[in-house]
C-alpha positions in Angstrom: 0.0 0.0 0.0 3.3 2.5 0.6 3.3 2.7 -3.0 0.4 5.2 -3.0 1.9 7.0 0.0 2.5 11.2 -1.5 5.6 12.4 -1.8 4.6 16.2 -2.3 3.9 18.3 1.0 0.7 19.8 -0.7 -0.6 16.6 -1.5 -1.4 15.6 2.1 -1.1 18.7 4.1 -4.7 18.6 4.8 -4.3 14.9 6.2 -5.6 14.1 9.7 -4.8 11.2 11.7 -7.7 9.0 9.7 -5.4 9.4 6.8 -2.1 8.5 8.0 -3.1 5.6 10.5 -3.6 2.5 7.8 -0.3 3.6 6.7 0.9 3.0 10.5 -1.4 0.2 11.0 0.1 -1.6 8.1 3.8 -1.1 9.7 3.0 -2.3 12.8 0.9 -5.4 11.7 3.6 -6.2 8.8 5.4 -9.4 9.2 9.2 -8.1 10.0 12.0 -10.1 8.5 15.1 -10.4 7.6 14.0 -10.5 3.5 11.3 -7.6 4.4 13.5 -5.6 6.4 14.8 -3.4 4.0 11.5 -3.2 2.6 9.5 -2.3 6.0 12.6 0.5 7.0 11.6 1.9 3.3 8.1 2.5 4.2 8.8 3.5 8.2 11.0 6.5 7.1 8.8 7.2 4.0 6.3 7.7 6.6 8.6 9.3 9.5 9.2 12.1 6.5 6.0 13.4 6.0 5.1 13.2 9.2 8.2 15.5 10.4 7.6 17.3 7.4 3.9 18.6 8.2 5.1 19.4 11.7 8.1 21.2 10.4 5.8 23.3 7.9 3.4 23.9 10.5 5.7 25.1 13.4 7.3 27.1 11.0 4.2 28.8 10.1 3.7 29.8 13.5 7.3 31.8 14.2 6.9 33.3 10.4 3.6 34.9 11.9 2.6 34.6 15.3 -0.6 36.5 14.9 -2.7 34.5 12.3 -5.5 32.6 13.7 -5.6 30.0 11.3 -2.0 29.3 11.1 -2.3 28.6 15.2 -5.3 26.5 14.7 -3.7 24.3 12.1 -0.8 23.7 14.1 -2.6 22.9 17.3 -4.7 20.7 15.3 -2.0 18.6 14.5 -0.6 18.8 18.1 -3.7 17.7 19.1 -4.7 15.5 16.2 -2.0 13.9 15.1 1.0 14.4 17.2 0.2 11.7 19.8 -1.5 9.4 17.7 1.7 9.7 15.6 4.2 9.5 18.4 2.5 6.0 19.7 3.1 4.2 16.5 6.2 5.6 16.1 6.9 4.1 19.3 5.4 0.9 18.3 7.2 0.4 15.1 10.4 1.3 16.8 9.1 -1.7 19.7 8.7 -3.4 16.6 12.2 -3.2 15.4 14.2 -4.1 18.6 11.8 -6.9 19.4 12.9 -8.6 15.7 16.8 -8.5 16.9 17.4 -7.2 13.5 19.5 -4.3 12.7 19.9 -3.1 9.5 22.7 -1.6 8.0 23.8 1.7 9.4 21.5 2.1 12.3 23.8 0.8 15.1 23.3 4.0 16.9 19.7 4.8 16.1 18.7 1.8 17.4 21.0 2.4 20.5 18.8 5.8 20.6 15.5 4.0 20.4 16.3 1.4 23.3 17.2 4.6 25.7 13.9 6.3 24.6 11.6 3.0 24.9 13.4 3.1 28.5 11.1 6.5 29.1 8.3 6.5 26.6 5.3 6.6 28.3 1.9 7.3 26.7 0.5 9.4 29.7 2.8 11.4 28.5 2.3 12.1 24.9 -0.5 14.8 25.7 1.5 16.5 28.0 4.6 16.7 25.3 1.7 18.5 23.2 0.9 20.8 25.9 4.4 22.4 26.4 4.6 22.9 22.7 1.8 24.8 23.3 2.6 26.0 25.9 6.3 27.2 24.4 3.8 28.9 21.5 2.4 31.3 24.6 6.3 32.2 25.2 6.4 33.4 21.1 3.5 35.5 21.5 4.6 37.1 24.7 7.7 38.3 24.1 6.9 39.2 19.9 4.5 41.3 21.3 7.5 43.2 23.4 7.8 46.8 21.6 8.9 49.8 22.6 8.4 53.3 21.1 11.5 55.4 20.5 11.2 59.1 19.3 7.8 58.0 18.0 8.9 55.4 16.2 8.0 51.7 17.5 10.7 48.8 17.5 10.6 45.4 18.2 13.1 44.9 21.1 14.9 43.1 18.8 14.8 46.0 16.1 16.3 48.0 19.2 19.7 46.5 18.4 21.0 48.1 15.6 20.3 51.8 18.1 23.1 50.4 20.6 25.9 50.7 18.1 24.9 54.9 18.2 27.5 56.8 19.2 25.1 59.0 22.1 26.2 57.1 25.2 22.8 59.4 26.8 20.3 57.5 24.2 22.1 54.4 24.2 21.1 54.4 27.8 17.4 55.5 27.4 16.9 52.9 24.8 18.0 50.5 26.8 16.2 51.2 29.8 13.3 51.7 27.8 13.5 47.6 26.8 14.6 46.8 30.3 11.0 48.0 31.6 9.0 46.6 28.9 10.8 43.4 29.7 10.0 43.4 32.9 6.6 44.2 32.6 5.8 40.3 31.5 7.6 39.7 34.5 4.6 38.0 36.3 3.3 36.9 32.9 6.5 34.9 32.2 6.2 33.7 36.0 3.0 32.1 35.8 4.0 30.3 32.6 7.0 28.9 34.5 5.2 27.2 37.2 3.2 25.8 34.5 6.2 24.4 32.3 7.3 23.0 35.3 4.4 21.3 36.3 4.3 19.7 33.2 8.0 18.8 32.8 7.7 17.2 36.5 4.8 15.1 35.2 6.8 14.2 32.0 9.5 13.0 34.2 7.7 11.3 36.7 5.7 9.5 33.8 8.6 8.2 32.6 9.8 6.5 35.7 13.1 9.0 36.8 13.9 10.5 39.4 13.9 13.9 38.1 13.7 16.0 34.2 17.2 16.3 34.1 17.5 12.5 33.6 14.4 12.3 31.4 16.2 14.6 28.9 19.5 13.3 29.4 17.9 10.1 27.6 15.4 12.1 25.3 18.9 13.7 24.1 21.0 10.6 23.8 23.8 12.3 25.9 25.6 9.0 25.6 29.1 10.2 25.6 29.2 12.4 28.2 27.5 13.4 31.3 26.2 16.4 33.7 29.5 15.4 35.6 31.2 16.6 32.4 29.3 19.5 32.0 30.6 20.8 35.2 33.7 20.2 34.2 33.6 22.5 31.2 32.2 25.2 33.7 35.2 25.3 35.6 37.5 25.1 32.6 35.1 28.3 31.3 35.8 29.7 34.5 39.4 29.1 34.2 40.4 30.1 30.9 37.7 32.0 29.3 36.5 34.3 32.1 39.7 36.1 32.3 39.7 36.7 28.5 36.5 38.4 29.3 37.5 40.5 31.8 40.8 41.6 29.2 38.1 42.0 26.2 36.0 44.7 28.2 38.8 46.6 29.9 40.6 47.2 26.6 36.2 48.2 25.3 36.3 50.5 28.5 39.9 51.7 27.9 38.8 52.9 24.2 36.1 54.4 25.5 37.3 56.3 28.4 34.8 55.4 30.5 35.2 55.0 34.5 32.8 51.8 34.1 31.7 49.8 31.2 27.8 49.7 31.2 25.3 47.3 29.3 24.9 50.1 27.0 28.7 50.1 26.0 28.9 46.8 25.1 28.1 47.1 20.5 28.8 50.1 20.2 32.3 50.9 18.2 35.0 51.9 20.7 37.0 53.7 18.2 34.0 55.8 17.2 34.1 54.1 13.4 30.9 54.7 11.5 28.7 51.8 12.2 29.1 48.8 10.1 26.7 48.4 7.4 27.1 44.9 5.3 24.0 45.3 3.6 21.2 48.0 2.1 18.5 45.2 1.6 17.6 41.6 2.2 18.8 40.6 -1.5 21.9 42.1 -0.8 22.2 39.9 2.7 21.5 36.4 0.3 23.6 37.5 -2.7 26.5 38.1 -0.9 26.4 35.1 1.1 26.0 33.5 -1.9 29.2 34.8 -3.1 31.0 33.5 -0.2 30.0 30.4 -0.5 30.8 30.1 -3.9 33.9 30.8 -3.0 34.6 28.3 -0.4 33.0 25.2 -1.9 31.1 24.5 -5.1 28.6 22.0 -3.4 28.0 23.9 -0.2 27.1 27.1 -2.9 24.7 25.2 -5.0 22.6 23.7 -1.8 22.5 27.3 -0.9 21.7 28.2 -4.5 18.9 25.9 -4.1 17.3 27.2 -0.9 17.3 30.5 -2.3 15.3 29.6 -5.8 13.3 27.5 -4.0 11.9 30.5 -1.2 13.6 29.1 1.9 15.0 32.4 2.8 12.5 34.1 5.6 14.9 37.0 6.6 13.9 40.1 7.5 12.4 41.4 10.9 9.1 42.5 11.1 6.1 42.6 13.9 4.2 39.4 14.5 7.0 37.2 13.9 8.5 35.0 16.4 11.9 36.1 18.1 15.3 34.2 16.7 16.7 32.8 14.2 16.6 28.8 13.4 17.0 26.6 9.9 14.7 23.1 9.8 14.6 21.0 7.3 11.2 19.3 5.1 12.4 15.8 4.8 10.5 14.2 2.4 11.1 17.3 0.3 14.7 17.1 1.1 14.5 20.7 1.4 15.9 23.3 4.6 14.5 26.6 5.6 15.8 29.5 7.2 14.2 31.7 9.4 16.0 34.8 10.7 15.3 38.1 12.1 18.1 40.6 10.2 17.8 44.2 11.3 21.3 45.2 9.0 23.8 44.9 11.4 27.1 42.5 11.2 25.3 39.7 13.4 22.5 39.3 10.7 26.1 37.9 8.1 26.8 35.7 11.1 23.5 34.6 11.5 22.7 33.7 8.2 26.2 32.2 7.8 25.5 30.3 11.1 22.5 29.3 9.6 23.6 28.0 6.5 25.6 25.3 8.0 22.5 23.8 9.8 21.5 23.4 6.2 24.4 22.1 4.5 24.4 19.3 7.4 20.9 18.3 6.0 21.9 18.3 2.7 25.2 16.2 2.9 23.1 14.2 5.2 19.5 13.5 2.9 21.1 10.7 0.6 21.2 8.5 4.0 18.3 5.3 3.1 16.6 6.2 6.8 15.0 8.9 8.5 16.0 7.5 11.7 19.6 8.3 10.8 19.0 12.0 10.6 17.9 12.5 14.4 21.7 14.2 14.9 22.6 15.0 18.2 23.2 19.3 18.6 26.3 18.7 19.9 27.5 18.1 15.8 25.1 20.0 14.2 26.1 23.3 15.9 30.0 22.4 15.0 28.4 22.4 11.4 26.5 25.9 11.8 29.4 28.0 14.0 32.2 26.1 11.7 30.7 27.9 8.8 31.4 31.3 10.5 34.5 30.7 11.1 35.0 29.2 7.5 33.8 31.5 5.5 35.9 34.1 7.6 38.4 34.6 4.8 35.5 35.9 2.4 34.1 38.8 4.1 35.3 41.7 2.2 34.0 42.5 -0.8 37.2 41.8 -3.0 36.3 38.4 -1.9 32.6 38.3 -2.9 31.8 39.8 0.4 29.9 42.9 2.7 33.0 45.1 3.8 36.4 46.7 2.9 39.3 45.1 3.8 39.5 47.1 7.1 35.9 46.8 7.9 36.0 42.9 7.0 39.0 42.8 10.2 36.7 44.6 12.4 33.8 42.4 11.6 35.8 39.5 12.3 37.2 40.6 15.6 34.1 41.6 17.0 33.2 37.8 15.7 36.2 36.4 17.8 35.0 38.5 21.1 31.5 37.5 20.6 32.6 34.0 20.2 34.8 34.3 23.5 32.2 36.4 25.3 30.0 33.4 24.5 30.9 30.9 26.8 30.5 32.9 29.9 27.0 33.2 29.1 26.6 29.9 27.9 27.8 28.6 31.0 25.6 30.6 32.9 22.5 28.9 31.3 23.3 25.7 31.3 24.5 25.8 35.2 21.1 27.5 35.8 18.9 24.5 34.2 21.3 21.6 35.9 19.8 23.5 39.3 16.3 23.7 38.0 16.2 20.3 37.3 18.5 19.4 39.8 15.8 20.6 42.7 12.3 20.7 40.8 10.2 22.2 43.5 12.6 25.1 44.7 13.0 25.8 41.1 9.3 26.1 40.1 9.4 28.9 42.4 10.1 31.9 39.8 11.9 34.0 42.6 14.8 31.1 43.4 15.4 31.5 40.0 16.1 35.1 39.8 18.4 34.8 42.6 20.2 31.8 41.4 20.2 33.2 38.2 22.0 36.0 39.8 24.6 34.6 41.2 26.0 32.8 38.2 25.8 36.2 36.6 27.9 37.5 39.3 30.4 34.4 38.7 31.0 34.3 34.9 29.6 38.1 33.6 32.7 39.9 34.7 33.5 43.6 32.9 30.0 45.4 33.3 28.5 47.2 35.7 24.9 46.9 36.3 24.2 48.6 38.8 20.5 49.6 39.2 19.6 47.1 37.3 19.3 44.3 39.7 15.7 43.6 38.7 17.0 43.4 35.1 19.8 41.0 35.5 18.0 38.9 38.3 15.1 38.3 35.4 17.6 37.0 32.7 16.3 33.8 32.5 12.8 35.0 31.2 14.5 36.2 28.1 16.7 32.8 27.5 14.0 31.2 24.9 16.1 27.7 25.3 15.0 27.3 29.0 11.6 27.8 28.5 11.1 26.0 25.2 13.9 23.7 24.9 15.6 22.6 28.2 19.1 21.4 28.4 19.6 22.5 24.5 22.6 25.5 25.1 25.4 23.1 26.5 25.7 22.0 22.9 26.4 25.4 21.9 29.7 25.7 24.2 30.9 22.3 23.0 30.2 22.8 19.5 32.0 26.1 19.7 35.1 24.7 20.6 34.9 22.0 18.0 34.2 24.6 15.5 37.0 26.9 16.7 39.8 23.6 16.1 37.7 23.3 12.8 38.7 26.9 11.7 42.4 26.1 13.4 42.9 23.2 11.3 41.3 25.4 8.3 44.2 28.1 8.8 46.8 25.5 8.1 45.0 23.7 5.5 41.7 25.0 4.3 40.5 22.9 1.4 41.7 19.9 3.8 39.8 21.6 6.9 36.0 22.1 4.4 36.8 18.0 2.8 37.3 16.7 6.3 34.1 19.1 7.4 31.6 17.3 4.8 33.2 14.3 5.6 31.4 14.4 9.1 28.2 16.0 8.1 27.4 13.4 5.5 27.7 10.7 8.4 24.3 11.8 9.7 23.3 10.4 13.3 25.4 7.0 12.1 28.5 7.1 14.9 29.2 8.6 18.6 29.9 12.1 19.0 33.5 11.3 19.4 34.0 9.5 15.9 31.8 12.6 14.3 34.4 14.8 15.5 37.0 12.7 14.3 35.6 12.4 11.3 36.0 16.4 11.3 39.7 15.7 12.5 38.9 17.5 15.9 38.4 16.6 19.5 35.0 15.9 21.6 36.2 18.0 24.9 35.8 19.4 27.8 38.9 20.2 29.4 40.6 23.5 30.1 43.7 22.8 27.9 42.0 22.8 24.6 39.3 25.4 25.4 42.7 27.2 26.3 44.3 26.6 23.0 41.4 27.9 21.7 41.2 30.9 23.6 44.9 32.1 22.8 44.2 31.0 19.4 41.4 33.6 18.9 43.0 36.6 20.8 46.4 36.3 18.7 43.9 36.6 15.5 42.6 39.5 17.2 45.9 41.0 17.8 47.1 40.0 14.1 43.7 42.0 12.4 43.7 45.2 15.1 46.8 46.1 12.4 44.9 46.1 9.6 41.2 47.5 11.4 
């Protein structure tokens, strides 16, 4: 019957779950041996495809405008539709599989995924699942709705950024403070979908059997090779190594200045007074020139971009009603990858899109795997694909290369890229020590003013260099404006690790670039098929967490720095 099964998005985007099921029913009842096998793992990811697919098209729906009725309807239709009904024989044909004893080629690890999440499946808990994607939906349409009117003129807070590069210090301020107190005027709002979240993700994980939602996700996540032991461990060596090269970045920001004290203010704004940098006078300015880049570091990588953009997978620009952030996803049974970005025309909105753009060049390398199962990559590698491509298409920035900027402008870009990266992991630390306590102590966490004050003090520990003073309310709050730990808990550790797998990517691609982009691919195209450590093999790096390569990396970066301050 799979033979009739569509393999165009608009032929079964009105499907409900009546639809799909004999498609799930046959899966399940199907007679599973070795000589069907191939066969049976065919039809299972045919099906996996387009049900990802309408789920991918729908979410994506919502964050592209968060203010449509119908757009919400439809995607809580299928969340309360299809999603569970879905999820169960999902969960049934992956029983299925590991009942038969048969593995078929190339799904070693998937299958070693599917045993840890049959460990915690539960079906009490498939409508709760729904409920906090609902539930994360609520977070959307809170903070898009955050504006704030500036000389008449009404911004996004977002929108606000490019005003912090200004050179008046006095507005810089008043915009800022403006945002701070629109923030914090969904302060109770934000609360009271907190204690919800947590009610449900303490029901998720007691479902499931564990002792807490920390351990749930640990196994949703297939954090096989390391552990929150680990994680600690790459605190410290953040703490160690990186923390100091934040305190060295802002007092040579503050020294430039002249300021007595650097304030939140004075942290984009050009410390040499240089005009503001401007890579781009419209949104087909932003793609062409990316597209030039990438030309220009690898024929394949351009034409997978070339195809995105023919094909309208470019969602760029800011505008009210859309959701906060930036993300790709891909349509896999369309084999195709979105991007969804918020660019405002300042330097982050190159890195973004760059970023970006290696999210989809890892689904592309990865498509021509048989199985759908194999594409379930852990963030941990897909991030090394995305901040790797900043890094690697470093080189192209000005425009004698293809790029935005002169060749002085194309060094400044690149070392505010190198601080932002370093400044990075303070932060990221910050919020993924904050969620190991959440999770660590459920019921002191669901109470929304432990958080501020934990919050607070791992601000104090890793946020050296700024002064906010009289703006304890502000800082204390930090976590309401951290989308990942209110809609995807435990996802920002992979950030900080990635990082420092992308940064030896980009070290091995100063010695040897061409080598550095083969080896690259090499582990993209592997998909979800080996352990973290062989995937960054593959990529000739290191899976780590210690202080002496985040410390390589660290020295690396600020001699870079030093190298392109002579030609800024």
């Amino acid at each position: 019957m799979f033979a009739s099964l569509p393999k165009e998005y608009t032929q079964y985007k009105n499907w409900t779950w009546d639809n799909f099921k004999p498609y799930a029913d046959d899966l399940i009842s199907r007679e599973l041996t070795p000589e069907t096998l191939t066969a049976w793992m065919t039809d299972w990811s045919d099906l996996t495809r387009m049900l990802t697919e309408m789920f991918a098209r729908l979410y994506a729906g919502t964050t592209v405008n968060t203010i449509d009725p119908d757009v919400k309807a439809a995607y809580n239709a299928y969340l309360d539709n299809i999603y569970g009904p879905a999820q169960a024989a999902d969960q049934a044909c992956k029983e299925k599989l590991l009942a038969s004893g048969l593995q078929p080629e190339g799904m070693a690890l998937p299958l070693k995924h599917m045993r840890a999440e049959a460990d915690v499946f539960s079906p009490a808990n498939l409508p709760l699942l729904a409920e906090e994607y609902k539930l994360n939906s609520e977070y959307d349409e809170i903070i898009s709705a955050q504006t704030v009117t500036v000389d008449g003129k009404e911004y996004t807070v977002k929108q606000l950024e490019p005003l912090y590069l200004l050179p008046d210090r006095a507005f810089r301020e008043r915009v800022y403070r403006l945002a701070a107190e629109r923030q914090l005027a969904d302060r109770e709002k934000l609360n009271d979908l907190w204690m919800r979240l947590m009610t449900v993700r303490g029901q998720i994980a007691a479902n499931a059997g564990l002792p807490d939602y920390r351990a749930y996700k640990w196994n949703v996540l297939h954090r096989f090779d390391y552990t929150p032991q680990d994680c600690y461990s790459f605190h410290a060596a953040i703490e160690q190594e990186v923390v100091p090269a934040m305190r060295r970045i802002r007092q040579r920001r503050q020294a430039q200045l002249g300021y007595d004290t650097l304030r939140p203010w004075d942290e984009a704004v050009d410390p040499l007074g240089r005009d503001l940098l401007k890579p781009y006078q419209s949104i087909d300015e932003l793609v062409a020139k990316a597209a030039a880049i990438f030309h220009q570091l690898d024929p394949q990588l351009a034409e997978y971009f070339e195809i995105m953009r023919r094909q309208g997978m470019l969602d760029l620009d800011n505008r009210k009603g859309k959701a906060p952030g930036a993300y790709s996803i891909s349509f896999d049974m369309s084999r195709q990858s979105f991007i969804f970005e918020n660019a405002v025309g300042v330097h982050d909105d190159v890195a973004t899109l760059l970023h970006e753009a290696g999210h989809t060049f890892h689904s592309y390398e990865s498509f021509h795997l048989p199985y759908a199962q194999q594409l379930n990559v852990g963030m941990e590698i897909a991030e090394v694909a995305s901040m790797a491509m900043e890094q690697l298409t470093a080189p192209y920035l000005s425009a004698e290369k293809g790029g935005y900027y002169t060749t002085a402008d194309a060094a400044r870009a690149r070392i505010e890229h190198l601080e932002s990266m370093l400044l990075f992991w303070p932060y990221m630390a910050v919020v993924d020590a904050f969620q190991h306590w959440v999770y660590e102590d459920h019921a002191l966490a669901s109470q929304p003013e432990n958080c501020d004050a934990k919050w607070a003090e791992l601000w104090g520990r890793f946020m050296v260099g700024v002064d906010f003073t009289g703006l304890e309310d502000h800082v204390r709050t930090g976590w309401q404006r951290k989308m990942h730990i209110f809609q995807v808990p435990f996802y920002y550790v992979e950030y900080g690790l990635a990082q420092l797998g992308a940064m030896q990517v980009w070290r091995n691609a100063i010695q040897d670039q061409a080598a550095a982009v083969a080896a690259y691919r090499r582990a993209l195209a592997l998909g979800a098929t080996r352990s973290l450590p062989e995937l960054y093999a593959a990529a000739e790096v290191k899976f780590a967490f210690d202080a002496e390569t985040l410390g390589e990396m660290v020295r690396l970066a600020e001699e870079v720095m030093e190298q392109l301050a002579q030609v800024a």
